[in-house]
DRENTI-85549 format. One record per residue: chain; x, y, z of N, C-alpha, C in turn; residue in three letters. Coordinates in Angstrom, 3 decimals, always signed. Layout:
BEGIN
> A X Y Z X Y Z X Y Z Ala
...
END
This chain:
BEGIN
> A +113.169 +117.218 +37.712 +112.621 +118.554 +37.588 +113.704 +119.563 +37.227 Unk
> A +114.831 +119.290 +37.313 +116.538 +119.986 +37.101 +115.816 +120.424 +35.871 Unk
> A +116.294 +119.167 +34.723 +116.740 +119.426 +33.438 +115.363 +120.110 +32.746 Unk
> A +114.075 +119.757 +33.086 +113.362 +121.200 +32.327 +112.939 +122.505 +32.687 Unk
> A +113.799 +122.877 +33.835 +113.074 +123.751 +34.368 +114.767 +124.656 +33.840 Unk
> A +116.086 +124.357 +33.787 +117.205 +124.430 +32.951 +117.064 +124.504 +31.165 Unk
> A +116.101 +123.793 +30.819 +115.593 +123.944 +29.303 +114.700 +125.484 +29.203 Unk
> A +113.800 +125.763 +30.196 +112.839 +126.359 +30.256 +113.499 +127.776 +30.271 Unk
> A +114.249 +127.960 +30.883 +115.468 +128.797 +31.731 +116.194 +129.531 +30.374 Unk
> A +116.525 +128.725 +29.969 +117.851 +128.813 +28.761 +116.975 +129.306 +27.603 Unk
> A +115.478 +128.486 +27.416 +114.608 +128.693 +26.133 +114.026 +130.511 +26.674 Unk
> A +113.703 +130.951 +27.428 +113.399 +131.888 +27.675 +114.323 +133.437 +27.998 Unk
> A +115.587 +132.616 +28.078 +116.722 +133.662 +28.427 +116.988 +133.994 +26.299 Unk
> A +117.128 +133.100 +25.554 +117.694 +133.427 +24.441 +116.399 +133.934 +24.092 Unk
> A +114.791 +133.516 +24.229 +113.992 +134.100 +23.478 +114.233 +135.848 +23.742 Unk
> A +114.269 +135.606 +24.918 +114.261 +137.687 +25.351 +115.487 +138.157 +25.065 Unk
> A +116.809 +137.895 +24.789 +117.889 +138.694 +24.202 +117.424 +138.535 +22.730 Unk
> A +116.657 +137.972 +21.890 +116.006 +138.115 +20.566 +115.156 +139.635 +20.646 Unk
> A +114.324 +139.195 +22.028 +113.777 +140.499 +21.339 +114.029 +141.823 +21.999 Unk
> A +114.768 +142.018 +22.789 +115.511 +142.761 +23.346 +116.264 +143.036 +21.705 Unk
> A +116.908 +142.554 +21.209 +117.911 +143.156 +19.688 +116.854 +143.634 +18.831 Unk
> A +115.232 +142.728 +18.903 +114.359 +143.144 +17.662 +114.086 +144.444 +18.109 Unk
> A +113.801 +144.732 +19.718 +112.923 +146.242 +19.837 +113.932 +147.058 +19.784 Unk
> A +114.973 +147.039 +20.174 +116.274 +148.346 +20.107 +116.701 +148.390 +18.600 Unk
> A +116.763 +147.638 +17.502 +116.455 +147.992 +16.125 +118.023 +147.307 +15.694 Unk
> A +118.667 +146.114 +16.960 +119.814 +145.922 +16.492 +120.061 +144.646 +16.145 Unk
> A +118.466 +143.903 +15.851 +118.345 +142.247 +14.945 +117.290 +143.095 +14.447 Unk
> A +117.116 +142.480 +13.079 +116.623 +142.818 +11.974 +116.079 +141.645 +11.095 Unk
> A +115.534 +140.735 +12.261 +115.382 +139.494 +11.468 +113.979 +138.672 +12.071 Unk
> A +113.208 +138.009 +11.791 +112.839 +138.345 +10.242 +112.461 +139.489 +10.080 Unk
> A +112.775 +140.339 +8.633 +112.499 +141.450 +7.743 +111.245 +141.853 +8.080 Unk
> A +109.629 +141.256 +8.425 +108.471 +142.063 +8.302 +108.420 +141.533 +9.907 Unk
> A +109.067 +141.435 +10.933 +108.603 +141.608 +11.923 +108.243 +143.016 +12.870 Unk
> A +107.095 +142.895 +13.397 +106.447 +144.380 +13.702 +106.850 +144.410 +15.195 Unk
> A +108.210 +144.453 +15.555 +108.755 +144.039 +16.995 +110.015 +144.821 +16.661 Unk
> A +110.335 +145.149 +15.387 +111.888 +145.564 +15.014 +111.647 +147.317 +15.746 Unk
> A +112.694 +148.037 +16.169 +112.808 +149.406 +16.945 +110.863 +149.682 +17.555 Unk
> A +110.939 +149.045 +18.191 +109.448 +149.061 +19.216 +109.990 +148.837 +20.247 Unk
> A +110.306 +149.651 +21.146 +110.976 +149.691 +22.410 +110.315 +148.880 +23.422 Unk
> A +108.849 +148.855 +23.338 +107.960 +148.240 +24.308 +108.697 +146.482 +24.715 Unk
> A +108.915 +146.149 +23.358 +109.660 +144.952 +23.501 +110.841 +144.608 +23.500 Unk
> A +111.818 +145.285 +23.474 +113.017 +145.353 +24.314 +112.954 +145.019 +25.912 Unk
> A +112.046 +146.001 +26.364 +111.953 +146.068 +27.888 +110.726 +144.447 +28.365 Unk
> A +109.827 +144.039 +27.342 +109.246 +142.548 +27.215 +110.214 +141.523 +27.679 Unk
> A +111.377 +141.873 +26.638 +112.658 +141.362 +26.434 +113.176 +141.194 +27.265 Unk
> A +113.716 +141.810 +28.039 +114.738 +141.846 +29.372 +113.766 +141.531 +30.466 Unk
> A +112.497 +141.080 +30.382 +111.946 +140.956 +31.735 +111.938 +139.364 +31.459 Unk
> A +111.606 +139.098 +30.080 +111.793 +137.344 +29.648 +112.700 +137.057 +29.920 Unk
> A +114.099 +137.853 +29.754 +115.610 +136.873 +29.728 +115.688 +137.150 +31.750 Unk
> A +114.825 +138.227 +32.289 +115.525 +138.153 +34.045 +114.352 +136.663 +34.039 Unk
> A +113.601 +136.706 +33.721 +112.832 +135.543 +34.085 +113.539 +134.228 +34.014 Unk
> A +114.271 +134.167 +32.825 +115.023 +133.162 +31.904 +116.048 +132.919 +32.855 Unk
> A +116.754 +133.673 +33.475 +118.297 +133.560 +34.398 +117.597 +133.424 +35.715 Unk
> A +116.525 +133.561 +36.228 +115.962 +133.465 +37.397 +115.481 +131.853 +37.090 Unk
> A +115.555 +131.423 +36.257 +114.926 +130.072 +36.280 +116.308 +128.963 +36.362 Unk
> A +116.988 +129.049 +35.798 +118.354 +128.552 +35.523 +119.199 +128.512 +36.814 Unk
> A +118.816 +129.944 +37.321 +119.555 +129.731 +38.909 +119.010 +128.915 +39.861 Unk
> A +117.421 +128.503 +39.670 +116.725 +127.583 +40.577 +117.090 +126.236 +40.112 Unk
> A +116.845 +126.059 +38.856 +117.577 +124.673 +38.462 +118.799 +124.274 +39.047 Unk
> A +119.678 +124.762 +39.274 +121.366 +124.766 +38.897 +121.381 +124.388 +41.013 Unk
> A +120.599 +126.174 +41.470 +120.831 +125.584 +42.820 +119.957 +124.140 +43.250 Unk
> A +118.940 +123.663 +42.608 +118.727 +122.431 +43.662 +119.344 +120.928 +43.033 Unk
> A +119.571 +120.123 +43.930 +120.173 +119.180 +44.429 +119.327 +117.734 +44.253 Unk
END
């Protein structure tokens, strides 16, 4: 249960620093995404990546 809940962790921490950069207007990629300077998802963003590091720390602490 470690290693996907560590996949899960990691897949969700990089998805939300993505869009954390798409809503603050400082990734720009892809070009017609309707997520680019939309603040709403920045703050999406950072609640995915605390989710993302909250998962990683449960992995990591059990045994």
């Amino acid at each position: 249960m470690r290693a996907p809940l560590l996949t899960l962790g990691i897949l969700a921490f990089l998805i939300g620093t993505l869009w954390i950069g798409q809503g603050t207007g400082l990734v720009n990629w892809p070009k017609s995404s309707f997520m680019i300077s939309q603040m709403q998802w920045a703050y999406y963003g950072a609640a995915l990546a605390a989710l993302g590091v909250g998962l990683m720390g449960l992995a990591l602490a059990r045994r």
